[in-house]
Phi, psi and omega in degrees: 000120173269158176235137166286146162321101200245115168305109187271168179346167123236139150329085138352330203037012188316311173313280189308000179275304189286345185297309175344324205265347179251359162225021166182076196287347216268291170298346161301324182299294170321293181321276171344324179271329149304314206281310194277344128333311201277298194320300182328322190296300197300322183272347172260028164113309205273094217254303210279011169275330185272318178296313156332275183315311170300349190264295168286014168268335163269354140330288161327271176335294170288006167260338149293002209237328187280296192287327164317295177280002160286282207289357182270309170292331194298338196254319170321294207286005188263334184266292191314329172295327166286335164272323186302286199321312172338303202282334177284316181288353187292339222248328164283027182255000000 
């Protein structure tokens, strides 16, 4: 009895893809379109086209998962900050 020569899994990353998409969708997209890529790769055959595509897609993810809550604190310090001035030139007049 042979056993074929068995390729293991690759992560997809697809879970990290979609959170991605609720904090930075521009860069999600890509991942996502990576992520959906690797099975397909994988069932024809093509294990270093499925790890590629898995590398960018967690790429992708994580740079929507960094940059999305940074522009997000960017804008939280920019409306407090634009309010404390409000409140000082308001207050000298």
């Amino acid at each position: 009895m042979t056993y074929g020569s068995q390729q293991p899994q690759i992560d997809n990353n697809m879970t990290m893809s979609i959170v991605a998409i609720f904090l930075f969708w521009p860069l999600a997209i890509p991942a996502i379109i990576n992520a959906n890529k690797v099975n397909p790769l994988l069932q024809a055959g093509d294990y270093a086209g499925a790890q590629a595509a898995a590398a960018e897609s967690k790429k992708w993810s994580k740079l929507a998962l960094i940059i999305g809550p940074s522009l997000y604190l960017l804008c939280c310090i920019c409306v407090i900050v634009l309010n404390v001035l409000g409140a000082g030139i308001g207050s000298t007049y």
